[in-house]
Each structure stands twice: as structure tokens, then as C-alpha cells.
N, C-alpha and C positions, 0 to 999 in steps of 0.2 A: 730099588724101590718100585713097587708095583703102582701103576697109575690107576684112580677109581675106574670103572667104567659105565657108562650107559646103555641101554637098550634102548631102541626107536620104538616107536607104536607101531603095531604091525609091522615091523619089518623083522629080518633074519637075522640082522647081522649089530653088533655089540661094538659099539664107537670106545676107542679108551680115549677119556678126558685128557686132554693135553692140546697140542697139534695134531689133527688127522692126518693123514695121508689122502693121495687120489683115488689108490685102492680104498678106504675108508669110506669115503665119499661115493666111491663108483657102488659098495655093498651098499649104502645105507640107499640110496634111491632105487636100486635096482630091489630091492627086498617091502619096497610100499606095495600096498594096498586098498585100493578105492578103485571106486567104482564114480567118483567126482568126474564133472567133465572137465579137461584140461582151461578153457575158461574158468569157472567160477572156482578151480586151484589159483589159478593167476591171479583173481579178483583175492584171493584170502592171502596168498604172499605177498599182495601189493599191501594190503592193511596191515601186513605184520613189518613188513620191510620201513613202511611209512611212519612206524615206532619208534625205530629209530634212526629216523631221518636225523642227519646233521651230526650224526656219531658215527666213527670210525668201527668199520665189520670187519671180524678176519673168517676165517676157514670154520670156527666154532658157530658165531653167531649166523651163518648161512646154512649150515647142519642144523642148526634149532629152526629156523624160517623155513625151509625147505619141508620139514618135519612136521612142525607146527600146522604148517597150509593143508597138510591131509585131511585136517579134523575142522581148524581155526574156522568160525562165522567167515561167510563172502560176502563183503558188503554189497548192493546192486553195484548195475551197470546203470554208468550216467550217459546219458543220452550228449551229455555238451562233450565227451569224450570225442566223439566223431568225426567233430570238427577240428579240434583240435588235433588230433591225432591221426588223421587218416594218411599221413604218408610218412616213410622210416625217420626217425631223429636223427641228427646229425649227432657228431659229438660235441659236450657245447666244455669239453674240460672239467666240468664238475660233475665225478665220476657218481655219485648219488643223484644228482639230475639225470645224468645219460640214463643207469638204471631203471627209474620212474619212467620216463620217456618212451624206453623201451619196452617195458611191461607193458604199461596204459595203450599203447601202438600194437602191441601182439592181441593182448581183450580187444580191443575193437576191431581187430582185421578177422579174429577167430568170432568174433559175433556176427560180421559181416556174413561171414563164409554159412555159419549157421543158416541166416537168414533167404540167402540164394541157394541153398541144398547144399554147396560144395563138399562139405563136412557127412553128407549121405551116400558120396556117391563110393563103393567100395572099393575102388581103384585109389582111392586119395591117396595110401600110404604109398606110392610110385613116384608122387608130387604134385602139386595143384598150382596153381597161380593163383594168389591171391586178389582183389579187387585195389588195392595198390599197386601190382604188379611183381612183387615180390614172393619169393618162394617156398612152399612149407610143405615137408614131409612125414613130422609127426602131429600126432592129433591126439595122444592120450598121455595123462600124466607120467607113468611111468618110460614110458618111452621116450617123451619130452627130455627131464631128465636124465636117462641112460645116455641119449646120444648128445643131450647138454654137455655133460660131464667127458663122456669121451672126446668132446670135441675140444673141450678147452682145454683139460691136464691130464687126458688117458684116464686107466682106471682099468682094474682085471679084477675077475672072480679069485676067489680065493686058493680053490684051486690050476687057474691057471698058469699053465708056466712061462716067466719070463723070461727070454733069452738077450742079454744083453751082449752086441757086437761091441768090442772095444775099440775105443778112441785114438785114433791112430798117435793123434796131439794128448792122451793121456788123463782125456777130461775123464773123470767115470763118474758122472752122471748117472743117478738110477732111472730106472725105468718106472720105479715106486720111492715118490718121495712126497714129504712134508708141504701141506699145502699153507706155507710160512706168511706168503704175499697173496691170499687170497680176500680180495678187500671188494668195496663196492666195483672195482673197474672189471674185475675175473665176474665176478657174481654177471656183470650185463654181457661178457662175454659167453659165458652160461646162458643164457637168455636165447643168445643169434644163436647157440651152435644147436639148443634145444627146438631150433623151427626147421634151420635146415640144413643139419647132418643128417647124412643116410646112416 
């Protein structure tokens, strides 16, 4: 049985409805489109994620959020964010809080940096230090995500080839698999690996 499938806006690559994969997931962000600044992405995936707060997400509903935040309204920057947010979240266990926490801490550390040039200067993509003290290598949405996604579950081109070494213990494990447990807690690890994975 042939599963429906979708096309992302702007992008290249045709998600089949079911469970994705990491490959899945690594095409569909690697295949956007915009010219949005990685901020006010953040500010439109936080409104979209904030929808469904207090509901359970898996691997689909973060392909739609992810998706969505290219085009979606950004709502402002709150100014009381500042405060509240100026240094990393802890994890406080409730994997939708972490999320939130960590979004709203990345918009303000990336507004921050705006505001002192750091985000100007053209060396950034090497690494910066933030006004927190903490680390960021990327600075534009696609790339945000590319090395989000590589950092948390891999993710290859289409064409690329995997060479899987076998398991001495027999585990075979693919190297491309189903992204089954992808829930709010992967989503906020997507988030850290999207600031600073090289």
C-alpha cells in the first residue's frame, strides 16, 4: 500500500505521510527557502509550537511547525522576555516547558547579539559568544536547522551513501531510521544542536 504523500512549501523534497525518517526530516529543512531572519523563524515556531502546548508531538507534527514557521505571522519580541530569559533553562522535566524555555532564551540571546552588532560581524559563522556566555554557530534558518537535525538524529541527502559498519554484538541499527520518539523532548534537543553544532 502506497502511503499519501506531501510537499513542503519551498522545499525539494516530498515527506510520505506516515512516520518520517531522519533522512526525511534532514531533506525537508535542508530544501527551505527564506530569506526570514533566524529570529523572527523562532518568534513564528514559538506561536505555532504554543498551539499546541499541553499536547503530545511526534516527528509529523514538528515537520508541519518547522514547515509552517517559514511563512507563519511572527508575533513581536516581548521586551519582559529579557528578563526572564537571559540565561540557558535548566531542564525543569516537563519536556514542553524545556522547549518554550529554550526557544524564548535562543530569540532573546539572538536579539541581544543583533543589537551589539555580533550578528554583523562576518566571521560569526566560526562561533561567537553570546552575551550569556554561551555558544552559537549558526545564524540563518536553514542552516539552523540542517545542523539541528544532524545533531540530534543524523540525516543524509538523498543521494548520499551510507556505509553502515556492523555490530559486532549484532545490533543492526540503521543509519536511516524512523523518527518513532520524536516528541517535545528531541524537538528542544533540535533547538541546542541548531545553535551550536558545527
Amino acid at each position: 500500500m502506497r502511503r499519501p504523500s506531501v510537499v513542503a512549501p519551498e522545499a525539494r523534497v516530498t515527506i510520505q505521510i506516515g512516520m518520517p525518517t531522519n533522512r526525511d526530516l534532514y531533506q525537508l529543512v535542508t530544501g527551505f527557502k527564506t530569506d526570514r531572519s533566524l529570529e523572527e523563524y523562532l518568534r513564528a515556531m514559538w506561536a505555532l509550537g504554543t498551539a499546541s502546548y499541553g499536547e503530545m508531538i511526534d516527528a509529523n507534527g514538528v515537520c508541519e511547525i518547522l514547515t509552517r514557521a517559514v511563512t507563519a505571522d511572527a508575533p513581536p519580541f516581548q521586551e519582559a522576555w529579557r528578563a526572564r530569559f537571559s540565561t540557558p533553562p535548566k531542564p525543569s522535566g516537563e519536556f514542553v516547558v524545556d522547549w518554550e524555555c529554550t526557544i524564548l532564551f535562543q530569540i532573546t540571546e539572538l536579539r541581544a547579539m543583533a543589537e551589539d552588532g555580533t550578528l554583523e560581524s562576518k566571521y560569526r559563522y566560526f562561533g561567537v559568544v553570546s552575551p550569556s556566555g554561551g555558544s552559537w554557530y549558526n545564524f540563518d534558518v536553514v542552516t539552523y536547522l540542517e545542523c539541528g537535525v544532524r545533531g540530534t538524529v543524523g540525516g543524509f541527502e538523498a543521494d548520499e551513501v551510507v556505509v553502515l559498519v556492523p555490530d559486532p554484538d549484532g545490533d543492526d541499527d540503521s543509519a536511516i531510521f524512523e523518527l518513532a520518539d520524536f516528541g517535545w523532548e528531541a524537538f528542544t534537543d533540535l533547538l541546542w544542536c541548531g545553535q551550536y553544532y558545527e
